[in-house]
Backbone as JSON Lines, residues from 0, in Angstrom:
{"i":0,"aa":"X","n":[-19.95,-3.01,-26.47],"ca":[-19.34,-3.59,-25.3],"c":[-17.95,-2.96,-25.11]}
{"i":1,"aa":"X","n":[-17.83,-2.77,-24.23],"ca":[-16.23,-1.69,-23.15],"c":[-14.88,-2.86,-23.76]}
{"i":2,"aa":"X","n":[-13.81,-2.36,-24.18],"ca":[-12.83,-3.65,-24.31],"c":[-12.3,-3.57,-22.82]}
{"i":3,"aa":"X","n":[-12.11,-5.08,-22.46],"ca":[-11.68,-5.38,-21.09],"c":[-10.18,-5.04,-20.97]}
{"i":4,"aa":"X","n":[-9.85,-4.33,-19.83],"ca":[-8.62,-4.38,-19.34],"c":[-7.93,-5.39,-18.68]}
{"i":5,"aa":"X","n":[-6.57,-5.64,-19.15],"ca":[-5.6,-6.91,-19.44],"c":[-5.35,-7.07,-17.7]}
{"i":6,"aa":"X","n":[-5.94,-8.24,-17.14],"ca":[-5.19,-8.61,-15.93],"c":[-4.21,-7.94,-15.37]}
{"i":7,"aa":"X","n":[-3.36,-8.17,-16.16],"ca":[-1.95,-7.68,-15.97],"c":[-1.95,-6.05,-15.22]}
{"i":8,"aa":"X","n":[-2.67,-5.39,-16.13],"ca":[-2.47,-4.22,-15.96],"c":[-3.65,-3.75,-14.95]}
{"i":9,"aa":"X","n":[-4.3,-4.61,-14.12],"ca":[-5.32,-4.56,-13.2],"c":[-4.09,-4.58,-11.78]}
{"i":10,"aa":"X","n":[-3.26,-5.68,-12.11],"ca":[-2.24,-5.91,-10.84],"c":[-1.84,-5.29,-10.63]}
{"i":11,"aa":"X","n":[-1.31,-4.06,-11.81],"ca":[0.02,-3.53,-11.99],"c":[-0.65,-1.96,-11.14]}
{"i":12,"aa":"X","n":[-1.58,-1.68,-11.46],"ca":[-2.37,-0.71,-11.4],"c":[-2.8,-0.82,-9.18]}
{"i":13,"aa":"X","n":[-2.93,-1.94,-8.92],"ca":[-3.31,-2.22,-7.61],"c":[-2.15,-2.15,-6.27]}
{"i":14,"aa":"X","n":[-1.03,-2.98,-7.36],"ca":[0.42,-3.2,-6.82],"c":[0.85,-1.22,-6.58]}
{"i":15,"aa":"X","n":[0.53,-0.22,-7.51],"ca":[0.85,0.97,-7.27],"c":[0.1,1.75,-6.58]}
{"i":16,"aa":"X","n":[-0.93,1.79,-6.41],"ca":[-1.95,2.17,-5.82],"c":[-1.57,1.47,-4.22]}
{"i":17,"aa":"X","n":[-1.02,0.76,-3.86],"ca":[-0.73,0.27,-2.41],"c":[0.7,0.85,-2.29]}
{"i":18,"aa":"X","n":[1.84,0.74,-3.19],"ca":[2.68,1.77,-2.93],"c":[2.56,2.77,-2.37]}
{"i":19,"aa":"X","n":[1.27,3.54,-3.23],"ca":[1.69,4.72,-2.94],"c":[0.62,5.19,-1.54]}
{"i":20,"aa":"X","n":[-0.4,4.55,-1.18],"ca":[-0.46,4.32,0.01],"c":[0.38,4.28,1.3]}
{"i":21,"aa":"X","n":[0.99,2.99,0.87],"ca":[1.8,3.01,2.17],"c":[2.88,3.63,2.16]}
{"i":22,"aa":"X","n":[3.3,4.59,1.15],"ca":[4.59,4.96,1.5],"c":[3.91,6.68,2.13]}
{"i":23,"aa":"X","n":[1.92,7.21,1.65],"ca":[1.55,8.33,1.99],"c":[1.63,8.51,3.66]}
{"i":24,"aa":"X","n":[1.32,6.85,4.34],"ca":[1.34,6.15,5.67],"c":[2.78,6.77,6.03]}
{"i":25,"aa":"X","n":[3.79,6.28,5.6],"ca":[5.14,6.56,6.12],"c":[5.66,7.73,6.09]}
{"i":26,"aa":"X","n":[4.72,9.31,5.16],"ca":[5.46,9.88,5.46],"c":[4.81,11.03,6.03]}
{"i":27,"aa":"X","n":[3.23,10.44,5.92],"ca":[2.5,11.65,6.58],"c":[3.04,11.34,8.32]}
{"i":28,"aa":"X","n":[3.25,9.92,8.85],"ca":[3.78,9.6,10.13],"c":[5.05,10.32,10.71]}
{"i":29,"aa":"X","n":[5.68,9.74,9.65],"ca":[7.3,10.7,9.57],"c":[6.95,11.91,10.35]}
{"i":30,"aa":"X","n":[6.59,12.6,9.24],"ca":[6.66,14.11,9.61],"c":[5.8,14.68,11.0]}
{"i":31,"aa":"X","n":[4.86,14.07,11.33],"ca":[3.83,13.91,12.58],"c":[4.81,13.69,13.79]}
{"i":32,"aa":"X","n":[5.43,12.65,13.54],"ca":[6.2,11.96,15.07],"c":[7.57,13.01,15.0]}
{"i":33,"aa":"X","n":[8.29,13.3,14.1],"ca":[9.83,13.61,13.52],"c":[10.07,14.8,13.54]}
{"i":34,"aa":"X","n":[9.49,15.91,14.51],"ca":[9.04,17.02,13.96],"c":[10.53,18.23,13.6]}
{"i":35,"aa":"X","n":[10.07,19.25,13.01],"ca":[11.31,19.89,12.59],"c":[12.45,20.44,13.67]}
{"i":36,"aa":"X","n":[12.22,20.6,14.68],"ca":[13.08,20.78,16.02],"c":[13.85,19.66,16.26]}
{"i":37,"aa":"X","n":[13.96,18.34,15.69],"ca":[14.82,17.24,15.61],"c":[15.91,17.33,14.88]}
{"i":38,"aa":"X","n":[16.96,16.57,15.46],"ca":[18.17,16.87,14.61],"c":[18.65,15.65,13.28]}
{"i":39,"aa":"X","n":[19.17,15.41,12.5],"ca":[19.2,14.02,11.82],"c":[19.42,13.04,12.7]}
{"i":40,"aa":"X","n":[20.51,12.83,13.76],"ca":[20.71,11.82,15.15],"c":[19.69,11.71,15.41]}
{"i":41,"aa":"X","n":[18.58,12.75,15.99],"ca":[17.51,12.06,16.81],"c":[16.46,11.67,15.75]}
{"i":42,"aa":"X","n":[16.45,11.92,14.52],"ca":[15.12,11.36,13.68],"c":[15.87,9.59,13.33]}
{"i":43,"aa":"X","n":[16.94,9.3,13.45],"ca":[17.12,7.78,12.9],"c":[17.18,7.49,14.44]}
{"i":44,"aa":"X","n":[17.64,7.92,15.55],"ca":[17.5,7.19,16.57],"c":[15.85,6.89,17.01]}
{"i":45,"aa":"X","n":[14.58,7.54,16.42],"ca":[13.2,7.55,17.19],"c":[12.9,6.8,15.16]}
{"i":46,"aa":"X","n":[13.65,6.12,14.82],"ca":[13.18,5.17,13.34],"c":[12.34,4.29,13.68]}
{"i":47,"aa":"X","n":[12.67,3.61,14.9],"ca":[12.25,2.39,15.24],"c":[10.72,2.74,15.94]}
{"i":48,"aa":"X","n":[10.85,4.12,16.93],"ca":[9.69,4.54,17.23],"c":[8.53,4.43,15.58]}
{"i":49,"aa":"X","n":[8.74,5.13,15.05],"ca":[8.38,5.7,13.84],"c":[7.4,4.14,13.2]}
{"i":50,"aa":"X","n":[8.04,3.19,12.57],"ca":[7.87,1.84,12.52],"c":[6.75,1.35,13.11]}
{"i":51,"aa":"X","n":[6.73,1.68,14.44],"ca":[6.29,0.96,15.28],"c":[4.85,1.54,15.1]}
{"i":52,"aa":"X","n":[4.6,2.89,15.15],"ca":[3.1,3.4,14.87],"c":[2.59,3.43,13.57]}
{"i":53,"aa":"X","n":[3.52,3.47,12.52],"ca":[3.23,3.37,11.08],"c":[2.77,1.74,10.52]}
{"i":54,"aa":"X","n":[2.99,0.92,11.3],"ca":[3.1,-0.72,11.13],"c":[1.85,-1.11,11.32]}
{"i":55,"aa":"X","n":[0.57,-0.65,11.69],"ca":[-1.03,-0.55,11.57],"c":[-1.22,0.21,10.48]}
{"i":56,"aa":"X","n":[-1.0,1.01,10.02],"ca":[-1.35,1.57,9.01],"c":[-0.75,0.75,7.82]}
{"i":57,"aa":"X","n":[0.51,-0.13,7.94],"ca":[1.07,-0.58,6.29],"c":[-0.22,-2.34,6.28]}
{"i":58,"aa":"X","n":[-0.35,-2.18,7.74],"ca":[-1.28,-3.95,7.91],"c":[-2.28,-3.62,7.39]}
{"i":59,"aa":"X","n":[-3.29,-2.33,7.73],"ca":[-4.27,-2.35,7.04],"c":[-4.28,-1.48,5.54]}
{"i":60,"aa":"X","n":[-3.51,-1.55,5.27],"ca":[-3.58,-1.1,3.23],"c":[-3.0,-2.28,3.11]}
{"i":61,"aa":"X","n":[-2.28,-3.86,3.38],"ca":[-2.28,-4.71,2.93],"c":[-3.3,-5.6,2.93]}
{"i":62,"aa":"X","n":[-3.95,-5.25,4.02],"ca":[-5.37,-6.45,4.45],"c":[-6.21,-5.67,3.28]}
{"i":63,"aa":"X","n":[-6.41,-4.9,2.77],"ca":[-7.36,-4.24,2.21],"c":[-6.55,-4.05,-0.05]}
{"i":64,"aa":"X","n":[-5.9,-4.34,0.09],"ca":[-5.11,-4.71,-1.43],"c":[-5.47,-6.43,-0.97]}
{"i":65,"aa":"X","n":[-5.14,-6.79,-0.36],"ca":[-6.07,-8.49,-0.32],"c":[-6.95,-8.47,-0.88]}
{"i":66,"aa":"X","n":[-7.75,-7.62,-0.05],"ca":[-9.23,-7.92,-0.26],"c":[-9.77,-7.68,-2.1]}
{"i":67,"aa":"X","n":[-9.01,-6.31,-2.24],"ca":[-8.72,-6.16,-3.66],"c":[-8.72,-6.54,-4.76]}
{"i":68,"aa":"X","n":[-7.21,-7.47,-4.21],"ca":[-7.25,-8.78,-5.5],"c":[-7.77,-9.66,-5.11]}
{"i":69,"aa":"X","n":[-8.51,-10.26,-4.51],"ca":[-9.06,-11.22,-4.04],"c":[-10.61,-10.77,-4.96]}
{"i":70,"aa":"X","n":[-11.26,-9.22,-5.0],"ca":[-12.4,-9.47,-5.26],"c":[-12.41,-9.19,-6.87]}
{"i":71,"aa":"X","n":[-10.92,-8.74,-7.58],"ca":[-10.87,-8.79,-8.96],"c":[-10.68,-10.44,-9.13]}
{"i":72,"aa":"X","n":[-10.02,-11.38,-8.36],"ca":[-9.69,-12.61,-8.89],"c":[-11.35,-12.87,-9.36]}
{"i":73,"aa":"X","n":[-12.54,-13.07,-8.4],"ca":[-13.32,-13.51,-8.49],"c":[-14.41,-12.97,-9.51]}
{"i":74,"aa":"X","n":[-13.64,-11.69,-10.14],"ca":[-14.86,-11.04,-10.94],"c":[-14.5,-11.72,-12.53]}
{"i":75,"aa":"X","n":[-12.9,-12.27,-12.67],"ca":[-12.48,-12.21,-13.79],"c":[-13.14,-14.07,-14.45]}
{"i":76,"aa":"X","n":[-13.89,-13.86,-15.65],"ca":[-14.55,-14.87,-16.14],"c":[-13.55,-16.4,-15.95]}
{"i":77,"aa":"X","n":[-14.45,-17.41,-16.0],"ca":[-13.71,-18.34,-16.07],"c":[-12.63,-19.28,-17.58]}
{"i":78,"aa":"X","n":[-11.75,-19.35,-17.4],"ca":[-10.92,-19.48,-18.79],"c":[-11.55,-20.68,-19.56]}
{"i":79,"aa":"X","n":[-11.98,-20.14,-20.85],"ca":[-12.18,-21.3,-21.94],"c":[-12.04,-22.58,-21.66]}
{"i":80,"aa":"X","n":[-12.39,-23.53,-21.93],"ca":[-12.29,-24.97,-22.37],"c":[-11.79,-25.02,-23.32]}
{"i":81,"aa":"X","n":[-10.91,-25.74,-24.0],"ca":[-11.06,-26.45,-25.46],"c":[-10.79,-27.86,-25.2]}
């Protein structure tokens, strides 16, 4: 039998895995909307643009890390009695 991996490190492992998601969201967007003919002024002035199309993409890698831990909560056995 496989030794089970510690909760903990199921979260920890899920919690990074959505990091690094949404930050792949923020910067593959970035660079898409921000393009290199921009100056630093105009890339923080079009931030809010930026936000605004990237903000479907951070909803659905959170709806979907829900779903995540939601379907490890339900796989993990139920705790002892004593």
């Amino acid at each position: 039998m496989a030794p089970k991996v510690p909760s903990i490190l199921r979260a920890c492992a899920v919690s990074v895995g959505s990091l690094v998601a949404n930050f792949s969201i923020f910067v593959f967007s970035y660079n898409r909307l921000a393009t290199p003919f921009l100056v630093e002024e105009q890339r923080v002035t079009n931030a809010n643009f930026i936000l605004t199309v990237t903000l479907g993409g951070f909803v659905l890698v959170a709806c979907i890390t829900g779903v995540v831990v939601y379907w490890m909560l339900r796989r993990q056995p139920a705790p002892a009695k004593r």
